[in-house]
N, C-alpha and C positions, 0 to 999 in steps of 0.2 A: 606321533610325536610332531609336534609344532616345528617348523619351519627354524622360528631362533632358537628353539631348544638344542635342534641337530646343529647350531651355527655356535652355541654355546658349547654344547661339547667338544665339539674339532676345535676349539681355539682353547678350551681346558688343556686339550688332548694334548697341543704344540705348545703349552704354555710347562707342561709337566715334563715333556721331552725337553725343552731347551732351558729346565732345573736342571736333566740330572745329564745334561751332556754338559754343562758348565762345573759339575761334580765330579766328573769321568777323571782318572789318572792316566797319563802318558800310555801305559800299558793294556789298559783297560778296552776292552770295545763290549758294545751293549746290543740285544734289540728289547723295541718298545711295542706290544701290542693291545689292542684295545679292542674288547667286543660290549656291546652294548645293545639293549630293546627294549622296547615298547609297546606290548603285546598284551592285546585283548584273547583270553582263553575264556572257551564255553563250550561246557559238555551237556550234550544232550542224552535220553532216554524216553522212551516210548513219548518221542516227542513231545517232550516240556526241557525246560530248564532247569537241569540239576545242579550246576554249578558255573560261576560265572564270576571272572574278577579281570582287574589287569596288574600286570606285573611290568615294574618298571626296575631295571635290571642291571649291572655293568659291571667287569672287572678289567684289568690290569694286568700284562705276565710280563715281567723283567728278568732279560734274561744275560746274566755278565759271563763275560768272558775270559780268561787272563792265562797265557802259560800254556795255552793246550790242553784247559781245564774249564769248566761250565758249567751254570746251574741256575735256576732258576727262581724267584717267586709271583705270585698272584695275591693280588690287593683289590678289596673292592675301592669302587670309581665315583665317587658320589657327587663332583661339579662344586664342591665345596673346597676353596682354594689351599685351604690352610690345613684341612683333614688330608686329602691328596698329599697335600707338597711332603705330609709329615710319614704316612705312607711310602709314598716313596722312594723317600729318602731311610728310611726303617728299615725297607728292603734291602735297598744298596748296601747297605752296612749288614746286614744279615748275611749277606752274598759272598761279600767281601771275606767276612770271617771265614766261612764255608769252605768257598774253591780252594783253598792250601789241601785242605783234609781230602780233599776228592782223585780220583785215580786220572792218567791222562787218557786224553780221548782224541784218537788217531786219525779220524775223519771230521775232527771238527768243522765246521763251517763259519767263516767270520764275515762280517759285514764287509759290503765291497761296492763300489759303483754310486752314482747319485742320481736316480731315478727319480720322478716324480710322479705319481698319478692320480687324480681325483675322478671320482664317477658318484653322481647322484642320481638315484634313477625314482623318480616324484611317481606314486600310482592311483589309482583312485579307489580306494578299498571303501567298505561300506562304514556307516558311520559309528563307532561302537553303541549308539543306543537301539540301533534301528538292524543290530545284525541276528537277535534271538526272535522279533517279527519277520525281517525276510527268509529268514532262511524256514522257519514255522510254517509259515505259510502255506508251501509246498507240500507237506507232509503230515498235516492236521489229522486226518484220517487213516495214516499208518504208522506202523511200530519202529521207529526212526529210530537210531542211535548215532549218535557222529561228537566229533570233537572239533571246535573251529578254531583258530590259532592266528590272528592277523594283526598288524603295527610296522614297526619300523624297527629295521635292524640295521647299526652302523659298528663298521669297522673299520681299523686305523692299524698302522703299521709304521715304525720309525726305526733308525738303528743308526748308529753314531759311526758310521758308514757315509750317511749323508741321504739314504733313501727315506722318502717320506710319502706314504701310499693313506687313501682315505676313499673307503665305499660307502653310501649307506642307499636300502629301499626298501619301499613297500611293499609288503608280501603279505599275502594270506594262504592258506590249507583248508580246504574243509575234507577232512576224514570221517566216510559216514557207510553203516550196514543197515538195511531195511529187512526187517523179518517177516517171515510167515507166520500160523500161527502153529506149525509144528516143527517152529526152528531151522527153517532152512532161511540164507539171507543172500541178498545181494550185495556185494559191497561195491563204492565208488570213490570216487576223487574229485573234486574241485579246488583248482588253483593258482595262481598268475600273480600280477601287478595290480588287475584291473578288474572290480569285480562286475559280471553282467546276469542282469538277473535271469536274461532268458536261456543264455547258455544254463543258467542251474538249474532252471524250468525243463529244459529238455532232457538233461541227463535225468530226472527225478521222474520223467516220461519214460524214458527207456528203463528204466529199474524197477518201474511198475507191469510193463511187460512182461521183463524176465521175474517178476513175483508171481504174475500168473502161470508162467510154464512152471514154476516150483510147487504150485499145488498138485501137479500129477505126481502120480505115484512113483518112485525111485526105480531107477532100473538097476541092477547087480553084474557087473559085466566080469569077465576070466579074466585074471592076464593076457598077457599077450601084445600083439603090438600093433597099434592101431594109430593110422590117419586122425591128426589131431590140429584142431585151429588154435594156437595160443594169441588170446586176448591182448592189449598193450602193459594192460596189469602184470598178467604172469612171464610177458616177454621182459618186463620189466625187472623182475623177480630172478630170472635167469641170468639177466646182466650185469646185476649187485655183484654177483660172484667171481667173478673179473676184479671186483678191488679186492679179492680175500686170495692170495697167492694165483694170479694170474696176468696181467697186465704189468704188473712191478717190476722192472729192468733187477732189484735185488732179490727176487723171489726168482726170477728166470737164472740168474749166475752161482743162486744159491742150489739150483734142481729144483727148487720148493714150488714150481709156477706149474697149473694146467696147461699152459701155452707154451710150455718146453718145445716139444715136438715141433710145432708152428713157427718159435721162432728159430730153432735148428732146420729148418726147410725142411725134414722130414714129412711132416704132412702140410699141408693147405687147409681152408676152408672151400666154402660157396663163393663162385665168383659173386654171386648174387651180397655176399653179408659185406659191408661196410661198416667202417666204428670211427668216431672221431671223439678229440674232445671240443665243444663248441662253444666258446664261451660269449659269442656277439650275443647272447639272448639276457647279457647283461644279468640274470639271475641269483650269481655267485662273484665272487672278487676275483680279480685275478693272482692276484697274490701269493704268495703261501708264507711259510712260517719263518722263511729267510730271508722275505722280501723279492723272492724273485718272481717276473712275470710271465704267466706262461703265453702261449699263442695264441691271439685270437680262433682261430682252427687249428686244430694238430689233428693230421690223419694216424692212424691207430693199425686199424685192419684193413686194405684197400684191395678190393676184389678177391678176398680170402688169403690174400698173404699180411703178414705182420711187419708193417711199414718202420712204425714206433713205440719203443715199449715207455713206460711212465718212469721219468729219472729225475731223480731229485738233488742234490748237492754231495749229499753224503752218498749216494750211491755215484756219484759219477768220479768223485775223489776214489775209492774204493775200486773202481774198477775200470776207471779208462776209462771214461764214456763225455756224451757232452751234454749236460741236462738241460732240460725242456720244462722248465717251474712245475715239474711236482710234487704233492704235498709228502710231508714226511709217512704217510706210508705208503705214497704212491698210488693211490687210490683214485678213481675214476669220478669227477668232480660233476664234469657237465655234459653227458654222453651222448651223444645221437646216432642211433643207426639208421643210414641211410634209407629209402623209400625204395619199394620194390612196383608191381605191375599188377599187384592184386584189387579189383575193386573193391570198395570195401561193402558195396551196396551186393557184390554178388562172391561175397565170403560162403553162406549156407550151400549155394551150389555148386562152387568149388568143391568145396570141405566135400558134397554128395555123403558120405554114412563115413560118420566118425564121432569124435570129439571135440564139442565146444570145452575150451577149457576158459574162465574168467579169471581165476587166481590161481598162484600158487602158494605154497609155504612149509614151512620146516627145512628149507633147503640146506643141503652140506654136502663136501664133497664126497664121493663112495671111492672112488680111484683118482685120487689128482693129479698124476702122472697121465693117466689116459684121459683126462678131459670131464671121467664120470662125477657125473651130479645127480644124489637122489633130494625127494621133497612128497608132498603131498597136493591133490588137490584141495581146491576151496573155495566156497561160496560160487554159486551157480555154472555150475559147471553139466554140461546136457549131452546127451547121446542123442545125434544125427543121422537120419538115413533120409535117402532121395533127397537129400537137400532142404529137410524141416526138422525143425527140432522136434522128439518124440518125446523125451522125459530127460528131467534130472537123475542125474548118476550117485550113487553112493560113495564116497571118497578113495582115493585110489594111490597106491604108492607108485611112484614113479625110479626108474635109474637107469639114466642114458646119457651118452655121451654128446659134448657142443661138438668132436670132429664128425658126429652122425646129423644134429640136428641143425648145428650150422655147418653142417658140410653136404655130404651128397644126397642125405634125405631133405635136404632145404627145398622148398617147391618152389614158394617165395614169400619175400612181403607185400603187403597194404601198401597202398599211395599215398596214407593220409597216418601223418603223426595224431599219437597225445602225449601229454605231457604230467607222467609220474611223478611226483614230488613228494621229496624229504620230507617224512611229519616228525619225525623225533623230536623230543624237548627233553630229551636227558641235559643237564646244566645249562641249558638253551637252547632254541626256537633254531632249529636248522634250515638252510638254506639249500637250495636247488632240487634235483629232479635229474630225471633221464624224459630224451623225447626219444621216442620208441615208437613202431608201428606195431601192428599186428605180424603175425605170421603162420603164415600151413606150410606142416610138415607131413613126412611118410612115415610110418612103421618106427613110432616113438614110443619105448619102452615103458609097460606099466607090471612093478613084479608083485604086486598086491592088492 
């Protein structure tokens, strides 16, 4: 998206908020959100172009408020002055009739405060006619699969409160599995602000490596419990589960949290495990859905005790607390776990006989009172001894617990982050990521 294109919409954007705040009744308080992109999608298959388009994209959620009573709608956003204004002002009056019939809501949250923030963060992504040759390029001679996803995402925030927030940057994803020819694959990531061609040269080097150890023959391992190197991938995999009743300050007061125990000081982690949310990587907004902003850093988990759990407006009404802008399900935005003392050049001799693990998946929790999380392995994942990789493994189930594997089985992490990122495009192009290192653990449970 063009420079005045994103200068045309922010000024739609405040021209459509300062309609329906001259429309607002005495009583009335509103928020105004706006998400919007411009995204080039192209999926690949045995390296060619299967499909390929762009999608230019936007809607609108107005959400009124009146009585202790609230409701919403979403309008698409088209920069067309007269089609908007009619929109939503269509809304308002939809809304209006609405909230009388609606039941009252006890934690409402109303606009408060007059905050102002803009963040433009300008990237150098490649150019969309030239991103199905460079990325081809690479992978001419192998069975490539990936999906690439990159443009401009803007977001905006108002509320007849007085706050007026407005993000927009350039992102891209490349999502991609390289196969063998008897089905086994490697899969990878590439992603940031800024594309370089050599970084995806190299990763496309290292994948072809691990192609070649996948031609040997599988090895069949017992259960049992064994020394395992988790990738940044599947470290990454293990961390999603933290926004799915774990981190949540109302998931912790409800019982519903893995992190019960931890934040009742009953147990600890590894002093070694750190968690923050990090948001100077510019990545994501800071924002959320009530306009509040969260911390540039917020520490999380700091040297295996649980500093701060994620609390968002309605959870801190609800239970005494003092919230720290998180998002309405309290979910883990922009993660980093701290860096540990492992090189990562001398991981294989660490590791000496175990488990390279490169992905995980299926994951869900087995006991989430205890911490237990089962899943499976995936995509190139190898059995280690003496410190070389000997063969690919046949898939394996796993279920073990994070007060085991972030706690005293934790050996340590990598010194060197990567950086996981959101591909989803369900109703839109998701933003951010977790930066995650690697990590070796001890006697991590595998029950199948």
């Amino acid at each position: 998206m063009k420079k005045e294109d994103i200068s045309a919409l922010e000024v739609n954007f405040n021209r459509l908020f300062e309609f329906l705040l001259d429309k607002k009744q005495p009583e009335e308080e509103f928020t105004f959100k706006l998400n919007r992109e411009r995204s080039q999608f192209t999926r690949f298959n045995r390296a060619k172009v299967r499909q390929t388009g762009i999608v230019a994209d936007g809607w609108i959620e107005l959400t009124l408020m009146e009585s202790q009573r609230s409701s919403y709608r979403v309008f698409p956003v088209s920069g067309n002055w007269e089609f908007d204004r009619q929109q939503a002002y269509s809304s308002l009056q939809d809304l209006r009739a609405e909230l009388p019939l609606l039941p009252l809501d006890t934690y409402l949250v109303l606009p408060s405060g007059d905050d102002n923030n803009r963040e433009i963060h300008s990237g150098n992504l490649l150019a969309e006619e030239d991103v199905a040759k460079t990325i081809l390029e690479a992978v001419t001679e192998l069975d490539f699969t990936g999906f690439y996803a990159g443009g401009n995402i803007s977001q905006g925030y108002a509320d007849s409160g007085g706050k007026k927030y407005w993000f927009t940057s350039d992102t891209f994803t490349l999502d991609y599995s390289i196969f063998t020819d008897s089905g086994q694959a490697v899969k990878g990531f590439f992603a940031g602000n800024n594309w370089d061609n050599q970084t995806y040269i190299d990763k496309i080097s290292e994948a072809k490596q691990q192609l070649k150890l996948l031609s040997h023959p599988a090895k069949e391992l017992p259960r049992g419990h064994y020394k395992t190197y988790f990738a940044p991938a599947a470290v990454a995999e293990l961390l999603t589960m933290l926004s799915w009743g774990g981190i949540s300050e109302a998931d912790i007061q409800q019982g519903n949290s893995a992190l019960g125990m931890l934040a009742s000081k009953e147990k600890t982690l590894s002093p070694k495990f750190n968690l923050r949310e990090n948001f100077q990587t510019g990545l994501v907004p800071r924002f959320n859905e009530w306009g509040e902003i969260a911390p540039l850093d917020l520490k999380l988990i700091e040297k295996g005790v649980l500093r701060n759990s994620l609390i968002n407006s309605r959870s801190a009404k609800e239970y005494d607390k003092s919230p720290n802008g998180a998002n309405s399900s309290e979910s883990l935005r922009s993660p980093q776990i701290g860096l540990g003392n492992l090189e990562s050049e001398k991981i294989l001799s660490s590791l000496d006989t175990g488990l390279y693990v490169s992905n995980l998946h299926y994951l869900n929790w087995s006991d989430r009172p205890s911490g237990r999380i089962t899943g499976m392995t995936r995509y190139a994942c190898f059995w280690v001894a003496d410190g070389e990789i000997v063969a690919p493994i046949e898939d394996l189930r796993f279920d073990d617990s994070l007060y085991s594997f972030w706690g005293d089985n934790l050996i340590d992490f990598t010194d060197r982050h990567e950086f996981i990122p959101e591909v989803g495009t369900y109703e839109n192009r998701q933003l951010g990521g977790s930066m995650v290192p690697g990590m070796l653990v001890k006697d991590f449970t595998y029950t199948l």
